[in-house]
LUMFI-110522 format. One record per residue (C-alpha): residue in one letter; residue number from 1; z, y, x negated. Coordinates in steps of 0.1 Angstrom, whole numbers, plus 2048, in hexadecimal, padded with zeros to 3 digits. Example, Ala and Ser with C-alpha at 12.3 -4.5 7.8 and 13.67 -1.06 7.14 Angstrom:
<pts>
<pt><residuo>A</residuo><num>1</num><Z>84E</Z><Y>7D3</Y><X>785</X></pt>
<pt><residuo>S</residuo><num>2</num><Z>847</Z><Y>7F5</Y><X>777</X></pt>
</pts>
This chain:
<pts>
<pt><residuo>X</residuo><num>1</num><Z>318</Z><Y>AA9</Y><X>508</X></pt>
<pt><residuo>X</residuo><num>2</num><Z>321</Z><Y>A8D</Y><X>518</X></pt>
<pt><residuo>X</residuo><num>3</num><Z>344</Z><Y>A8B</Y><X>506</X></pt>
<pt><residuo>X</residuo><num>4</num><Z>349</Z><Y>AB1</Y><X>50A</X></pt>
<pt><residuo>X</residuo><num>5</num><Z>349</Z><Y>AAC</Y><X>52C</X></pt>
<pt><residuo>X</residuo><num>6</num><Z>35B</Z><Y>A8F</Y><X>52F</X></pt>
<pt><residuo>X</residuo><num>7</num><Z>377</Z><Y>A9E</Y><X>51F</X></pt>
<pt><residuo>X</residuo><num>8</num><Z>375</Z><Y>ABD</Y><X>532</X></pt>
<pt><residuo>X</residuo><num>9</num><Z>37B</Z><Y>AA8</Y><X>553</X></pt>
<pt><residuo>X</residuo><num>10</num><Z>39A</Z><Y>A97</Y><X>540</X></pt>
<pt><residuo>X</residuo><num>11</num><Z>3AB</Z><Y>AB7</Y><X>534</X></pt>
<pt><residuo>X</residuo><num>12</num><Z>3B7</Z><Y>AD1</Y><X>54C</X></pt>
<pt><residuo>X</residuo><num>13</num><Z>3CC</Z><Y>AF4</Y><X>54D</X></pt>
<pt><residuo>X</residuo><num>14</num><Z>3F2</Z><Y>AEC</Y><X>550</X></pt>
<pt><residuo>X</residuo><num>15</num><Z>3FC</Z><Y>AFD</Y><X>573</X></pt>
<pt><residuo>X</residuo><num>16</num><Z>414</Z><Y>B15</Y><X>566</X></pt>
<pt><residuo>X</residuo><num>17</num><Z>406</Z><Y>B22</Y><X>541</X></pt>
<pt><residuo>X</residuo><num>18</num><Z>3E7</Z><Y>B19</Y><X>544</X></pt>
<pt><residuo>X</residuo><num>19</num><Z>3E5</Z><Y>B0C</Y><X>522</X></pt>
<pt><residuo>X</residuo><num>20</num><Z>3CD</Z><Y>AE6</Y><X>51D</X></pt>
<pt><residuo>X</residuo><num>21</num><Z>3DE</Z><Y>AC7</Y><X>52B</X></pt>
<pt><residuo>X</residuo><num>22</num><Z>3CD</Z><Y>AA2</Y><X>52F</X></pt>
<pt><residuo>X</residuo><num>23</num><Z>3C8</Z><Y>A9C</Y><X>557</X></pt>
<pt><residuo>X</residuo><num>24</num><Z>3E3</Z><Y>A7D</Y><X>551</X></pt>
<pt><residuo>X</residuo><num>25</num><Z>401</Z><Y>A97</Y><X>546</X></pt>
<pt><residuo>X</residuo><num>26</num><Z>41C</Z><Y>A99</Y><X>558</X></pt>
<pt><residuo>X</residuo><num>27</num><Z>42C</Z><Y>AB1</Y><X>541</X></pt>
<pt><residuo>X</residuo><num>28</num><Z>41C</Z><Y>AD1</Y><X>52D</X></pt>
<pt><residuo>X</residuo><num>29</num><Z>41F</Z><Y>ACB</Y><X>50A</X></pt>
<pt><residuo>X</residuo><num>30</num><Z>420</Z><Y>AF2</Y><X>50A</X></pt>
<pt><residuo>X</residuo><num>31</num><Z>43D</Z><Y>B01</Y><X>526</X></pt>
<pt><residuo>X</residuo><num>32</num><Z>44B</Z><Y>ADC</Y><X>527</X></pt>
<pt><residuo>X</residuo><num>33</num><Z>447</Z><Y>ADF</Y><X>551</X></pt>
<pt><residuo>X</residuo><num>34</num><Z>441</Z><Y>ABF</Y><X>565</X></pt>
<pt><residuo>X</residuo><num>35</num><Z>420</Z><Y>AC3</Y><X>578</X></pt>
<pt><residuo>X</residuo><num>36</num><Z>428</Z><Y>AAD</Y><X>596</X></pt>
<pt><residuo>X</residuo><num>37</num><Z>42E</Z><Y>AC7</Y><X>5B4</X></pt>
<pt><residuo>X</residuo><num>38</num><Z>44E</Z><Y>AB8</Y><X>5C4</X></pt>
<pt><residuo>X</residuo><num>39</num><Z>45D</Z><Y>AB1</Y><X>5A3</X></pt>
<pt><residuo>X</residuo><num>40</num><Z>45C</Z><Y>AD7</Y><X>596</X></pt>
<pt><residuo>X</residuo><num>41</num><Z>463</Z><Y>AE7</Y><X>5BB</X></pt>
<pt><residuo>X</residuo><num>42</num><Z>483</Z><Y>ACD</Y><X>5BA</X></pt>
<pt><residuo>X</residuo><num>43</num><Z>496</Z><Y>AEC</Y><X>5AC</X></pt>
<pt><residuo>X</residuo><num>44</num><Z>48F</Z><Y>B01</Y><X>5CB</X></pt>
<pt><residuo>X</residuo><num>45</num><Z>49E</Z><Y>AE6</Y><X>5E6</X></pt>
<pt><residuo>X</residuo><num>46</num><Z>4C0</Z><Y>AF6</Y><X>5E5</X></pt>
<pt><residuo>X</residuo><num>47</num><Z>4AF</Z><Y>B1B</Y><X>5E9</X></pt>
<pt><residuo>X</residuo><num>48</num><Z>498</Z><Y>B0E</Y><X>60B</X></pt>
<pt><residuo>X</residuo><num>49</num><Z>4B4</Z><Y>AFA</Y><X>618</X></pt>
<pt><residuo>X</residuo><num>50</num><Z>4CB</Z><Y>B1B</Y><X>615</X></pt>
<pt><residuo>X</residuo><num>51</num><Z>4B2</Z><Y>B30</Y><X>627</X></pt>
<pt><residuo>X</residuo><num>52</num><Z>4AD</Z><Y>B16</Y><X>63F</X></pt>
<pt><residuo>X</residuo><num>53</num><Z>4D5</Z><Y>B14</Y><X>647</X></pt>
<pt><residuo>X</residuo><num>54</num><Z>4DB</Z><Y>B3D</Y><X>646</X></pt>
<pt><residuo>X</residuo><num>55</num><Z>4BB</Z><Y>B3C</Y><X>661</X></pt>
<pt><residuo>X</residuo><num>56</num><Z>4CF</Z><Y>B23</Y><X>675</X></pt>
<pt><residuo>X</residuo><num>57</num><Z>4EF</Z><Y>B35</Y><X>672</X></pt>
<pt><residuo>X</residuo><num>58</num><Z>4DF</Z><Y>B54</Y><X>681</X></pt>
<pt><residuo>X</residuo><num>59</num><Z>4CF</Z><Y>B42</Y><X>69C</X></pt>
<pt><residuo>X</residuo><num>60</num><Z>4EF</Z><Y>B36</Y><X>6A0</X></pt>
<pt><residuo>X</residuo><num>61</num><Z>502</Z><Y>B55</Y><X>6A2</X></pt>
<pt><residuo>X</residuo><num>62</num><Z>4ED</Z><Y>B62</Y><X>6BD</X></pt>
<pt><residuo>X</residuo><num>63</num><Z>4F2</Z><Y>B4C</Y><X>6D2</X></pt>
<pt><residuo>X</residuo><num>64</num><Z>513</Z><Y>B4B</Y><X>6CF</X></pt>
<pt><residuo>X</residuo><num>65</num><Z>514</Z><Y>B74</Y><X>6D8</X></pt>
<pt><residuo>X</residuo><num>66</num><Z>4FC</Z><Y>B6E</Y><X>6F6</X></pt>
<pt><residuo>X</residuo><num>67</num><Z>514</Z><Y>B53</Y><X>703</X></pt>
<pt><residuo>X</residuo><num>68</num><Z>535</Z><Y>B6B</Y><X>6FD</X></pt>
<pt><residuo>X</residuo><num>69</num><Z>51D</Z><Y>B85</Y><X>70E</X></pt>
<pt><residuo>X</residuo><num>70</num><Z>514</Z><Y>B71</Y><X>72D</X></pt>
<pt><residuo>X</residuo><num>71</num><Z>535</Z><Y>B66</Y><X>72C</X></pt>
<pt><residuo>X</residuo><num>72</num><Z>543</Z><Y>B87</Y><X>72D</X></pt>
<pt><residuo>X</residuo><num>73</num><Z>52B</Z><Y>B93</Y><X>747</X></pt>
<pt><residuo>X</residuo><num>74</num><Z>535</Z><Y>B74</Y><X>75F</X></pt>
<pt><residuo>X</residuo><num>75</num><Z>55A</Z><Y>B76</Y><X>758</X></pt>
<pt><residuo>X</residuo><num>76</num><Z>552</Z><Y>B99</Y><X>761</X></pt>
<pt><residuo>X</residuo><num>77</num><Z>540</Z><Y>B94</Y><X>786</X></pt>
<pt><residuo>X</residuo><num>78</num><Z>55E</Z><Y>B7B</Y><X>78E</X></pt>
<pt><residuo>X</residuo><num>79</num><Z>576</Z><Y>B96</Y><X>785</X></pt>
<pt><residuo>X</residuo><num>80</num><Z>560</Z><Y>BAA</Y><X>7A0</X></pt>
<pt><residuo>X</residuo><num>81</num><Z>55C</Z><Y>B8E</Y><X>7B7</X></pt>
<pt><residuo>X</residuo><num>82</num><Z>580</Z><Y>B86</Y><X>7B7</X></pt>
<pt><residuo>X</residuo><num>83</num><Z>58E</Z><Y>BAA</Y><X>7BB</X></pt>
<pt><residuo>X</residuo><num>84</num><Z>575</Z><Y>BAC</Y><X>7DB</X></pt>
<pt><residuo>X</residuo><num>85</num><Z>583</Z><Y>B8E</Y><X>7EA</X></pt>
<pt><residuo>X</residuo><num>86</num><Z>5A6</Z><Y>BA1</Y><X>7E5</X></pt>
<pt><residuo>X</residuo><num>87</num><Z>59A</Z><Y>BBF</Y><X>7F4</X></pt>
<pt><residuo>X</residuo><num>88</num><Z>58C</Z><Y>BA6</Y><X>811</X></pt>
<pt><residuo>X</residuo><num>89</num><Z>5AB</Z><Y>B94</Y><X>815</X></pt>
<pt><residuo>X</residuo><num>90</num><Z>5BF</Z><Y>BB4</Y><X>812</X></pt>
<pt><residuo>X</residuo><num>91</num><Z>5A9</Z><Y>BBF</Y><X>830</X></pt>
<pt><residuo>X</residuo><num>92</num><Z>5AC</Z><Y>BA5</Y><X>844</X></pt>
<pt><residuo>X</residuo><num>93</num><Z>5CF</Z><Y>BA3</Y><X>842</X></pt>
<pt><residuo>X</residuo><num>94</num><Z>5CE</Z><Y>BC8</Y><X>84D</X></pt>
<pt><residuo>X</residuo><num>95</num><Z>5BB</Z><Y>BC3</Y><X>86A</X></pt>
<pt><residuo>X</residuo><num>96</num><Z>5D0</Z><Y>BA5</Y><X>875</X></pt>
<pt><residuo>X</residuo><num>97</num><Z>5F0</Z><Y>BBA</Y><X>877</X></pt>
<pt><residuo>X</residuo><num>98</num><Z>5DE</Z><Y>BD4</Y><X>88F</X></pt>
<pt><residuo>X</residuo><num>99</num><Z>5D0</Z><Y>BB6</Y><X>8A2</X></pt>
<pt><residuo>X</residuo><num>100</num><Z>5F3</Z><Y>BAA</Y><X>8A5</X></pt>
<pt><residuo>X</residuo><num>101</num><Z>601</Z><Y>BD2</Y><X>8AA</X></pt>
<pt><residuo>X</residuo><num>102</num><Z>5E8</Z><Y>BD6</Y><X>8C6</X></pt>
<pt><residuo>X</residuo><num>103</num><Z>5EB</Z><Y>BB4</Y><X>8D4</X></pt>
<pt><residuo>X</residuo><num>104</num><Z>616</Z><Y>BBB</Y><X>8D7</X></pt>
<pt><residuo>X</residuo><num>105</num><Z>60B</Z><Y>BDE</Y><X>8EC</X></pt>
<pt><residuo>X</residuo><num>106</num><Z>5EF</Z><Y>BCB</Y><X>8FE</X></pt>
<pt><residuo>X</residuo><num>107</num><Z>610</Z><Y>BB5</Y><X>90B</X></pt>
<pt><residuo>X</residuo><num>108</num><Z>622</Z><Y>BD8</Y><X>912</X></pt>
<pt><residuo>X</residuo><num>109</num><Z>609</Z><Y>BE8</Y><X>926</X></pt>
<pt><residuo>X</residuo><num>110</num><Z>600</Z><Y>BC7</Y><X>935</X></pt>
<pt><residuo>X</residuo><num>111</num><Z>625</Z><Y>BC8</Y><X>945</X></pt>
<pt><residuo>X</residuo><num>112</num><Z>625</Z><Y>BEB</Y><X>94A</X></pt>
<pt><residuo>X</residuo><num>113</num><Z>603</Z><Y>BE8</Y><X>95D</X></pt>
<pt><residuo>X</residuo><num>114</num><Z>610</Z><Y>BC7</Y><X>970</X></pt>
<pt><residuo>X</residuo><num>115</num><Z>633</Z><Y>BDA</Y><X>97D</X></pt>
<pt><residuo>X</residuo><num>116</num><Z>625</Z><Y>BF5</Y><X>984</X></pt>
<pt><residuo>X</residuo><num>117</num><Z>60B</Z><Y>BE4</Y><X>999</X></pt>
<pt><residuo>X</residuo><num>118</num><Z>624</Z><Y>BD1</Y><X>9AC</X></pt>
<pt><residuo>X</residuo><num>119</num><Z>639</Z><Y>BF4</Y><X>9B1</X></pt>
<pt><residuo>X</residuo><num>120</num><Z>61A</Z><Y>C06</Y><X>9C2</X></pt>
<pt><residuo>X</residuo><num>121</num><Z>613</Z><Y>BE6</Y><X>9D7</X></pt>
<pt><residuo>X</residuo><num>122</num><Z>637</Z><Y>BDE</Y><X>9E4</X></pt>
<pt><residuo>X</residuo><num>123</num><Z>638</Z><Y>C05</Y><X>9F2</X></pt>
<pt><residuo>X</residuo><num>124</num><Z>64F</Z><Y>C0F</Y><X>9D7</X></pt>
<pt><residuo>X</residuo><num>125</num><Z>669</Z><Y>BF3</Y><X>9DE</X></pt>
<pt><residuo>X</residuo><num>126</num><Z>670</Z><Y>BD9</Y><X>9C5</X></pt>
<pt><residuo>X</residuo><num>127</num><Z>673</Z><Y>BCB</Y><X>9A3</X></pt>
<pt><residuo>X</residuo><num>128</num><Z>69C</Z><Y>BCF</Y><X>9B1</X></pt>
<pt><residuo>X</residuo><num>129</num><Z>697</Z><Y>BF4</Y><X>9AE</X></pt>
<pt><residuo>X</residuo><num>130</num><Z>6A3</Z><Y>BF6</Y><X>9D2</X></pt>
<pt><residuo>X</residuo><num>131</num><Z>698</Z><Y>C17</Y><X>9DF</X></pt>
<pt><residuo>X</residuo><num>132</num><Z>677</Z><Y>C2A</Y><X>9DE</X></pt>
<pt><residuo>X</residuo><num>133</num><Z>682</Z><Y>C46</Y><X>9CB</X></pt>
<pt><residuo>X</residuo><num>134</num><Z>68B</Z><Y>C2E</Y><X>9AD</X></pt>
<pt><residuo>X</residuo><num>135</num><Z>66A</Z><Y>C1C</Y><X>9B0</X></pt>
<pt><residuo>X</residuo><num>136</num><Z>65A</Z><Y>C3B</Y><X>9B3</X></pt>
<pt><residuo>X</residuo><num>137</num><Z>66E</Z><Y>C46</Y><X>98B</X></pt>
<pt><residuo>X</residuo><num>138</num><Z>666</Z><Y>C24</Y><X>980</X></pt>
<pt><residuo>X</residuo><num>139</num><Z>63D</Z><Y>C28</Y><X>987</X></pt>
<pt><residuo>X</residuo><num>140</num><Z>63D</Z><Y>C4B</Y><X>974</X></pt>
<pt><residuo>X</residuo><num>141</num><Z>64D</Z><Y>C3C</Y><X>957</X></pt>
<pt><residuo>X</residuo><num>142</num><Z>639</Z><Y>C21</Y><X>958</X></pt>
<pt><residuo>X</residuo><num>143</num><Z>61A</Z><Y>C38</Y><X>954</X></pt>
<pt><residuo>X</residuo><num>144</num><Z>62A</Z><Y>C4F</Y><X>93F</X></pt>
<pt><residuo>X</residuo><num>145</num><Z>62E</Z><Y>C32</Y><X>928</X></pt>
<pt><residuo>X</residuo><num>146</num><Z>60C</Z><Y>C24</Y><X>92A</X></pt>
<pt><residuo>X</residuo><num>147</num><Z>5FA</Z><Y>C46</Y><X>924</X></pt>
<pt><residuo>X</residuo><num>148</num><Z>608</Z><Y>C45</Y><X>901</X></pt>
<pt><residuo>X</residuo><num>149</num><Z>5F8</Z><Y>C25</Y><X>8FA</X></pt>
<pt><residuo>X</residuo><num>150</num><Z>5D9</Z><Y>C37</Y><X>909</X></pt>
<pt><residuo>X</residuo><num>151</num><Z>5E0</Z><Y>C54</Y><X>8EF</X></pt>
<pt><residuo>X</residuo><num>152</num><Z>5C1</Z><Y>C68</Y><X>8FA</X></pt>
<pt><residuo>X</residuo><num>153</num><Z>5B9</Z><Y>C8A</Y><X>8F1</X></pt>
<pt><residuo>X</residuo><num>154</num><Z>5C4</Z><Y>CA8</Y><X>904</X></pt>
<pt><residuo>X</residuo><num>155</num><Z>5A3</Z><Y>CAB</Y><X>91B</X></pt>
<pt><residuo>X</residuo><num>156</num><Z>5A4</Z><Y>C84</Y><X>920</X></pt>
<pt><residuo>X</residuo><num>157</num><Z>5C8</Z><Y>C85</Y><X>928</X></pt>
<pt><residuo>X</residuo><num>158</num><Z>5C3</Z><Y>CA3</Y><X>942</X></pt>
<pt><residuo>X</residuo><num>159</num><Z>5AB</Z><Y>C8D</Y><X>952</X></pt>
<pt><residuo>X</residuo><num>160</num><Z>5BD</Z><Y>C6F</Y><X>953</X></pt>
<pt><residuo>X</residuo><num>161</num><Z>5D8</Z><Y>C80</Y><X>961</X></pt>
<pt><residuo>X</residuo><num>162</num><Z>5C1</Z><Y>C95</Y><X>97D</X></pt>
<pt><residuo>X</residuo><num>163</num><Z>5BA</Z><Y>C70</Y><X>988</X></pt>
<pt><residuo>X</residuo><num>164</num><Z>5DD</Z><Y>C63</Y><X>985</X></pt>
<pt><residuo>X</residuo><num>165</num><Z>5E5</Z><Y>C7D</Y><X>99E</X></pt>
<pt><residuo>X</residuo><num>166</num><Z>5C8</Z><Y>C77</Y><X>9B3</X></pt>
<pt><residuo>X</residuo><num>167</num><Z>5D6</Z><Y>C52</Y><X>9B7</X></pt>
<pt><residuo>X</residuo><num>168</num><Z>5FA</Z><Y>C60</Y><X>9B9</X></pt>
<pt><residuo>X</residuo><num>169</num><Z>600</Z><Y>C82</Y><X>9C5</X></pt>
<pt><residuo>X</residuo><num>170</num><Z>623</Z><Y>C7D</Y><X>9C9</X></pt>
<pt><residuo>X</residuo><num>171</num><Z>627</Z><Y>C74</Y><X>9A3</X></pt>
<pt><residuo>X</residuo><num>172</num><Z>639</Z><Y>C93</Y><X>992</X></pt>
<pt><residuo>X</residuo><num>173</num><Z>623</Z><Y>CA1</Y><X>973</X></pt>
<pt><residuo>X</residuo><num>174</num><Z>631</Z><Y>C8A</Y><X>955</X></pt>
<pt><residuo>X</residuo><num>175</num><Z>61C</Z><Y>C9C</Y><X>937</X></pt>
</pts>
């Protein structure tokens, strides 16, 4: 029994057809296949390393599309961002040519506001006007003039006249 078992431990089923091999084979005298793992998977190398290369290839396609996507997205808020600093600018360049508008008026009634001043304080005589009377026609258009820088409404401009002849009832009714 000895020997049956002895050659029981030295024979073995080939891996693939199961058919009686010696332990020491390397090759099935019945399929003919090699019975070293790496030397029968050899064939598949080609078919993992493809698999492996198509995974990498999709990896690498999406991140390629997330990077056109954020890309997109931030050529997309610049697009944004620069059309608000337009608007801003365009603003700004709006509200510097009324600052400059009411600045030139400013100088108007300024000058308006100074002769008229010095009209009323000299008794009607001066600025080479020469007589009252045409002091007097030189102060009314004075404040004609600056009430339409004033531009009130109807009720303001009542008032503001009420008081312009409370100052100077002599002043003929310029509305």
């Amino acid at each position: 029994m000895t020997d049956n078992s002895s050659i029981k431990n030295t024979i073995v089923p080939c891996k693939y057809c199961l058919s009686d091999i010696p332990k020491t084979a390397k090759v099935c005298n019945g399929c003919g296949r090699d019975q070293r793992w790496l030397l029968n998977n050899l064939a598949n190398i080609p078919l993992l390393l493809s698999i492996c290369f198509l995974v990498l290839s999709i990896l690498q396609f999406y991140e390629a599309r997330n990077e056109r996507i954020n890309a997109t997205v931030a050529r997309t808020d610049a697009d944004k961002a620069l059309q608000a600093a337009n608007d801003a600018v365009h603003r700004a360049e709006q509200a510097e040519e009324k600052v400059l508008k009411t600045a030139t008026e400013l100088r108007q009634v300024m000058k308006l506001v100074v002769e008229s001043s010095f009209i009323t304080a000299q008794g009607g005589i001066g600025l080479r006007m020469g007589s009252a009377p045409e002091a007097k026609k030189r102060l009314e258009s004075n404040l004609s003039q600056l009430s339409k820088f004033a531009q009130p409404d109807s009720k303001e401009e009542e008032r503001w006249w009420a008081e312009i002849h409370k100052l100077f009832p002599e002043l003929h009714d310029k509305k």
